[in-house]
Wavefront OBJ file of the C-alpha trace (Angstrom):
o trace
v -42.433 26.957 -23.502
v -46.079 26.975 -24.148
v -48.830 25.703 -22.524
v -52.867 25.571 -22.695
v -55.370 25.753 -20.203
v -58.746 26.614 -20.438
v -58.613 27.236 -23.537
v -55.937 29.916 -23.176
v -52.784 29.446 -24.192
v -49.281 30.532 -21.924
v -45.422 30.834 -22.261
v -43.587 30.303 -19.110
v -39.867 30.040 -19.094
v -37.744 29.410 -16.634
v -36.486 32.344 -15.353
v -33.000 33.364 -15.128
v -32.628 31.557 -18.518
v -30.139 29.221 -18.846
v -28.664 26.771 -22.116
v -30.438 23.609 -21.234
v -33.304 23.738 -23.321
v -34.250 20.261 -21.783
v -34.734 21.648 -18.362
v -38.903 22.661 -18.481
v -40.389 25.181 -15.908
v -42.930 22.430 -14.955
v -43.101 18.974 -14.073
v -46.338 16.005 -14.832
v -47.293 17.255 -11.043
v -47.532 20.866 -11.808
v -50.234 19.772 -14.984
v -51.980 17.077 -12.867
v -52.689 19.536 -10.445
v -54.430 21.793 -12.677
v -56.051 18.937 -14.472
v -57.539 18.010 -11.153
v -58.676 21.644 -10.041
v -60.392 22.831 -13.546
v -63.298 20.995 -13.621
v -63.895 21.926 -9.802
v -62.752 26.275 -10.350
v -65.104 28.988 -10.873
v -65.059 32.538 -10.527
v -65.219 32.552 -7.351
v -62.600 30.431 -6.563
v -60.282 31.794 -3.980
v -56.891 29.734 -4.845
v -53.354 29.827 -2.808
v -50.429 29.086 -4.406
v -47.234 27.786 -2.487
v -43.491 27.323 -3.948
v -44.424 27.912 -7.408
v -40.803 27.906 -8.766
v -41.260 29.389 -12.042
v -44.597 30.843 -11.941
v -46.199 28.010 -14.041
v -48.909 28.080 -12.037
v -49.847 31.134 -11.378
v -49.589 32.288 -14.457
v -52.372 29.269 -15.725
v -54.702 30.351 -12.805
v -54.099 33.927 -13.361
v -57.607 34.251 -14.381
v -58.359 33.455 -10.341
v -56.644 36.015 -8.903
v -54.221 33.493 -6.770
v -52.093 34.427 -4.200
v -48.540 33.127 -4.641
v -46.972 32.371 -1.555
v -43.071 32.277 -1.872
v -39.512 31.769 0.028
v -36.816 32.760 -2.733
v -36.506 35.802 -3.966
v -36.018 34.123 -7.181
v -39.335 32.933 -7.213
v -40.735 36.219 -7.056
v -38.381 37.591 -10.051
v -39.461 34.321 -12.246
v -43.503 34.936 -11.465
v -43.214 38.787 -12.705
v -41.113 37.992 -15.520
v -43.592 35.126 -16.881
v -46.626 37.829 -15.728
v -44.760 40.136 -18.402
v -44.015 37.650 -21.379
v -48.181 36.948 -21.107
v -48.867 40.533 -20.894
v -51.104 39.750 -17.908
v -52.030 42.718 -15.301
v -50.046 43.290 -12.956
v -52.593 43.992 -10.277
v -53.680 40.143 -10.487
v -50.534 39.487 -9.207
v -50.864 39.035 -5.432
v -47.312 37.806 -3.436
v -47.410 36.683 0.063
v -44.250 35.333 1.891
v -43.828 32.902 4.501
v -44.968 33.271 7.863
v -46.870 36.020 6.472
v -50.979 35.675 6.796
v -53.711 35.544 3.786
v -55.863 38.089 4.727
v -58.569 36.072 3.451
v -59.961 32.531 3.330
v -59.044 30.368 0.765
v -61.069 27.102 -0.320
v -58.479 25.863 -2.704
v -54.557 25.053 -2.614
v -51.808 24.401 -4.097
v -48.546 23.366 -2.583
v -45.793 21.864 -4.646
v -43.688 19.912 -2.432
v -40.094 20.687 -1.930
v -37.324 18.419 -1.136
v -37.182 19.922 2.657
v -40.129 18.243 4.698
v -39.853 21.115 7.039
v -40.323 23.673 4.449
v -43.143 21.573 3.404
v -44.656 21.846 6.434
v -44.169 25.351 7.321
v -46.072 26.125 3.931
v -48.819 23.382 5.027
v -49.559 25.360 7.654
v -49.898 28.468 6.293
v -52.469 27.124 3.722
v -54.363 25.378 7.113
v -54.493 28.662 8.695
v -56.091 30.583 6.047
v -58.463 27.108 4.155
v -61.961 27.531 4.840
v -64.129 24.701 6.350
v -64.985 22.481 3.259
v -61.270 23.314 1.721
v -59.084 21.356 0.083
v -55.268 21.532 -0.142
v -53.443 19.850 -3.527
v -50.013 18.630 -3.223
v -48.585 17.877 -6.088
v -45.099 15.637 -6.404
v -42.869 12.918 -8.878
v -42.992 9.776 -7.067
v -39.264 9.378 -7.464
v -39.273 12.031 -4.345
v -41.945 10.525 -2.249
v -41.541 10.028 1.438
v -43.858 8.320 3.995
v -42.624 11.582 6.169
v -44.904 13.540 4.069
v -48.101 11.622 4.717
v -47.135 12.105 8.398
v -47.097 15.626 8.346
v -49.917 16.068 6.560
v -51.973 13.722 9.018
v -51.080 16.673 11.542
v -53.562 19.328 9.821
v -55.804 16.558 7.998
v -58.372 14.086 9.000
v -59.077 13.012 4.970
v -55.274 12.644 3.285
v -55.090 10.616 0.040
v -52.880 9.804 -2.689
v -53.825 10.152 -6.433
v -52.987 7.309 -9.075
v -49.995 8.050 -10.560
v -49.591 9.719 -14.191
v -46.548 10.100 -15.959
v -44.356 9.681 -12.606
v -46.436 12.000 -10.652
v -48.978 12.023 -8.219
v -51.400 14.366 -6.131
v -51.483 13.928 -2.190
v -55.116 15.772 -1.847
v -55.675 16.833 2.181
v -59.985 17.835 2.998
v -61.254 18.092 6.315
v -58.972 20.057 8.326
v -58.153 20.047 11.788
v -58.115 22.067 14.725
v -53.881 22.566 15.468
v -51.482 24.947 17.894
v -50.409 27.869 15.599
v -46.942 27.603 17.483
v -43.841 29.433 15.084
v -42.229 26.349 13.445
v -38.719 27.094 14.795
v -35.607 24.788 15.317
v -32.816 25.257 17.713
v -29.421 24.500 16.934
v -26.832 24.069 19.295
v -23.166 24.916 18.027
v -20.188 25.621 20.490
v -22.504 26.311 23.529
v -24.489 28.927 21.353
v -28.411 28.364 20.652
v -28.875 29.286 17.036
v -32.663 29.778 15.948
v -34.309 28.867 12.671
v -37.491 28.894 10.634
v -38.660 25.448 9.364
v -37.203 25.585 5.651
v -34.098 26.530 5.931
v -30.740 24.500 5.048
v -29.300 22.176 7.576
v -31.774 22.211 9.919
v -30.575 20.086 12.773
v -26.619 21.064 12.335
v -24.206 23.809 10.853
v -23.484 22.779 8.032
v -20.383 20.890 8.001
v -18.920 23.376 5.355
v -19.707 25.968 6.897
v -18.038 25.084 10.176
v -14.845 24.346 8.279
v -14.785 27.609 7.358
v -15.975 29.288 10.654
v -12.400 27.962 12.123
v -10.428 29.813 9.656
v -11.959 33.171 9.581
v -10.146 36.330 10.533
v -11.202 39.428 9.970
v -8.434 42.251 9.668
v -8.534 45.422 11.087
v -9.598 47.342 8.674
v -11.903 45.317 7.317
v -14.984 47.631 8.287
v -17.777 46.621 6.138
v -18.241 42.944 5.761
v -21.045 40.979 3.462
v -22.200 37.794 4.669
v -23.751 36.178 0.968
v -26.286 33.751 1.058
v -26.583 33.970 4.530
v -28.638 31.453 5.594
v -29.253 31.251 9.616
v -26.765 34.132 9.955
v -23.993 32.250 11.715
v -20.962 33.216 9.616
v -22.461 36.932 10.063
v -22.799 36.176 13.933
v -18.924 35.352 13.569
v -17.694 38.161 12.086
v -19.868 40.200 14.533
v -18.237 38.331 17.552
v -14.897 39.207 16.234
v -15.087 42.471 15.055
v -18.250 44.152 16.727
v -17.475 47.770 15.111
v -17.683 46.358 11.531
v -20.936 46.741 9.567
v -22.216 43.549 8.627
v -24.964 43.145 5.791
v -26.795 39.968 5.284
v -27.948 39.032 1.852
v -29.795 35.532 1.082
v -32.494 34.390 -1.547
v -34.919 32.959 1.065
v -36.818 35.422 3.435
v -36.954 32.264 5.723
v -33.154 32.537 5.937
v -33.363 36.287 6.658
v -35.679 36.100 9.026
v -34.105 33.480 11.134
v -30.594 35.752 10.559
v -32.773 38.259 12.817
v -33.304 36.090 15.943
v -29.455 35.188 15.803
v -27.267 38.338 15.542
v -26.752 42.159 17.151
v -29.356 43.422 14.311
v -28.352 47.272 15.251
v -25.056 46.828 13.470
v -27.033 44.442 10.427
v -28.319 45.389 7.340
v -30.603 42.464 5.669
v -30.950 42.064 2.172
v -33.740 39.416 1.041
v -32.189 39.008 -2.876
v -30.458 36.337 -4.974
v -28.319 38.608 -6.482
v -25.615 41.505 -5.635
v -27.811 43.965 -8.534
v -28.899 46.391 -5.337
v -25.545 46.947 -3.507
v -22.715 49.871 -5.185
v -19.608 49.468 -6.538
v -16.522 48.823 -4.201
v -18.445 48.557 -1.012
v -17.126 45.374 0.753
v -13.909 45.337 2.452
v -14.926 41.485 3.114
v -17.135 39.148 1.904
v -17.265 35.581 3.222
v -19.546 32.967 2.056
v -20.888 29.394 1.841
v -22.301 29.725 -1.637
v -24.911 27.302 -2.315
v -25.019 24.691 -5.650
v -28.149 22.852 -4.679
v -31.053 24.030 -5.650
v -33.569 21.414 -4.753
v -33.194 18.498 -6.982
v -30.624 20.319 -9.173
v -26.847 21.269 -9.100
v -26.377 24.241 -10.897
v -22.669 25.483 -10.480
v -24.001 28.657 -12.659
v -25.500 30.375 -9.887
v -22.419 30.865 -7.760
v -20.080 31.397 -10.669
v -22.492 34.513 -11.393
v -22.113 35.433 -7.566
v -18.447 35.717 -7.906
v -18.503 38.408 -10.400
v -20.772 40.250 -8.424
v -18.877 40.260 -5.494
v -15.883 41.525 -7.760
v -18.015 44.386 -8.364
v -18.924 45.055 -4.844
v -14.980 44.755 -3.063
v -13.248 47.833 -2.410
v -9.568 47.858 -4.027
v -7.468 45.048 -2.460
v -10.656 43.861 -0.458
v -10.941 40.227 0.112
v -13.777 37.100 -0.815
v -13.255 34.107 1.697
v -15.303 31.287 0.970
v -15.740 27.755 1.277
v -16.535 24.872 -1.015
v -16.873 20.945 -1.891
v -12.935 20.044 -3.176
v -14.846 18.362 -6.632
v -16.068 21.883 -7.714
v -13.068 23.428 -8.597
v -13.958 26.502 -8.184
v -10.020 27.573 -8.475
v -9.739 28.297 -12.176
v -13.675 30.244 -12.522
v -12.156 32.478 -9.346
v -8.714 33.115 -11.034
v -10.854 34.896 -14.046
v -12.277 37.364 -11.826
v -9.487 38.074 -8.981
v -6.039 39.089 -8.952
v -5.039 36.767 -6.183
v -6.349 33.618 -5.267
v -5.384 31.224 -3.234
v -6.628 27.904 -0.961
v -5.608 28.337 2.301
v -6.687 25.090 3.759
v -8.653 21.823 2.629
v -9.137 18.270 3.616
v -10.774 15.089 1.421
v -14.685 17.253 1.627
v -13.837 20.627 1.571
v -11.473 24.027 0.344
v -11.463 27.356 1.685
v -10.263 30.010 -0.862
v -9.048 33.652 -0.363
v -9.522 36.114 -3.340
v -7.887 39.732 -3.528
v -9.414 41.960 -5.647
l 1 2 3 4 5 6 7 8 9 10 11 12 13 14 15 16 17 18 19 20 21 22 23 24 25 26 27 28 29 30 31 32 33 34 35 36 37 38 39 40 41 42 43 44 45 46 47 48 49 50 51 52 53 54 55 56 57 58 59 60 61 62 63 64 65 66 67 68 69 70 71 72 73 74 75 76 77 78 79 80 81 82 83 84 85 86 87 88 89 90 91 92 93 94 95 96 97 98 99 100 101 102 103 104 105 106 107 108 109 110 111 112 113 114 115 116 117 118 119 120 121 122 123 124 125 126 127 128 129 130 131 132 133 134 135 136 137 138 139 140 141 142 143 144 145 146 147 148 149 150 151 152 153 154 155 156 157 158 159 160 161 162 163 164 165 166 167 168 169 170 171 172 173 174 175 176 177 178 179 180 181 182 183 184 185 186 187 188 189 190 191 192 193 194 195 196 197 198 199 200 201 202 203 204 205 206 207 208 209 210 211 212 213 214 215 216 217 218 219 220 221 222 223 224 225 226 227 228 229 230 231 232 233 234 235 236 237 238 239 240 241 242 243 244 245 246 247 248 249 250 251 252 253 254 255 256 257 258 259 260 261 262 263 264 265 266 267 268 269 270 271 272 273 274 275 276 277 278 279 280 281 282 283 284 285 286 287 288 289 290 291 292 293 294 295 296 297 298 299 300 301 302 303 304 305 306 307 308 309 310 311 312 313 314 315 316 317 318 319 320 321 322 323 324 325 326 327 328 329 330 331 332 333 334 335 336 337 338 339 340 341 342 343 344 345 346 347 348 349 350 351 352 353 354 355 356 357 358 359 360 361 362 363 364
């Protein structure tokens, strides 16, 4: 898909590709934001850029030098592939992750706002931290996803905080006039069976286990032999912290598309006996390596379902399972996941369900 700004005109696609043409990598936000920054940029700009999904963005301001602050993994793959298709350099292309600092101050940002308010907030404050006095933080949004919540939050780290008319369903929250705040870690504590289990701001069910994930927590076993295990998409690292608790000679390895997730997997679980991948897919790990892979694979992907994502995980964790090794995972009963597994297993089979949820076993 094109797009011109400035006078220069860019192709950004949505990166991996998929077969709905009718799915663009940016929204009306995305080009109100840069319709309300141009007139205000010049070359000495020094722009932020937070949860820039598809590089669309970026890629516009490349001329600015950005920095692109990013969660997923995915993110980062989608930014250098759109980089690429423009031919831009690669040296203008500056990546900082979560909780990690901007080694310099900012005076404008951009944060597009993601369905998690804490994730929203955790990337708020990174951009606070590094604005200079005089700075001004853009939020762009659709108004079908507004939430009084966010104006709250943003009160926390803004005396000035104001909404934008809206055009074509979207609308700019624009934040000047920062505040002094604690720079406390944004962490949540979860309780679960007398255990405290830690986690960054951002990361998926933040006040619970997920209820899927606990289903499958009480029917995990892990078999004697069953020496190296992969924990995929990870999240907080409880099913890892499981398979640790039961079998603490096994190898475990970690692997989830948000860094918040692996990070928070760190605080949890014995990390001498860890390995943590930060990826979104399998492409990094060899052939018949797994004698176990459990897994809660996700299907949400902010405002989206995308049942593509974890249909590709499956034949990467084919790949990855030793002869006769075994995939355990767990999954809402209206996905069906029964038939796509069949294609790439020799055995499957659903060991338990209820009305919400099945648990599957697959046998190389």
């Amino acid at each position: 898909m094109n797009f011109e700004f400035q006078g220069n005109l860019y192709k950004v696609n949505r990166f991996p590709t998929n077969n709905n043409n009718s799915l663009l990598p940016w929204n009306t936000g995305d080009v109100l934001a840069l319709s309300y920054l141009s007139p205000l940029l010049n070359k000495d700009s020094k722009i932020a850029i937070a949860n820039d999904d598809y590089g669309f963005l970026g890629v516009n301001l490349n001329l600015y030098r950005p920095i692109n602050i990013l969660n997923n993994k995915s993110q980062e793959y989608a930014l250098e592939h759109n980089w690429k298709v423009n031919n831009l350099n690669d040296s203008s292309r500056k990546i900082n992750y979560c909780l990690e600092s901007i080694s310099y101050k900012i005076n404008f940002g951009i944060l597009r706002i993601p369905k998690s308010i804490d994730l929203f907030e955790l990337y708020l404050k990174q951009l606070h931290e590094s604005l200079e006095e005089g700075g001004t933080i853009i939020c762009p949004f659709m108004t079908k996803y507004f939430t009084p919540q966010l104006i709250k939050v943003a009160e926390k780290y803004f005396d000035h905080v104001i909404q934008s008319r809206a055009e074509k369903k979207a609308r700019l929250i624009i934040l000047s006039q920062k505040k002094e705040v604690l720079s406390d870690l944004l962490i949540r504590s979860i309780n679960y069976n007398n255990q405290e289990i830690r986690q960054y701001f951002g990361v998926f069910s933040a006040d619970h286990i997920d209820y899927a994930t606990q289903y499958l927590i009480e029917r995990i076993d892990i078999k004697f032999n069953e020496k190296k295990i992969l924990d995929l998409a990870s999240g907080n690292g409880i099913l890892a912290k499981v398979a640790q608790d039961l079998s603490p000679e096994s190898d475990v390895y970690l692997l989830d598309d948000s860094y918040l997730a692996i990070e928070s997997s760190k605080l949890n679980i014995n990390k001498e006996k860890a390995t943590f991948i930060h990826d979104n897919t399998l492409n990094q790990l060899e052939d018949n390596l797994f004698d176990l892979v459990i897994s809660n694979p996700p299907f949400h992907f902010e405002y989206e379902i995308n049942i593509s994502v974890p249909l590709g995980m499956f034949t990467q964790v084919e790949r990855c399972l030793k002869p006769n090794g075994r995939f355990i995972l767990v999954a809402n009963t209206h996905l069906q996941y029964k038939v796509h597994l069949e294609n790439k297993f020799s055995r499957v089979k659903i060991i338990d369900e209820n009305k919400k949820y099945r648990v599957y076993e697959c046998y190389k």
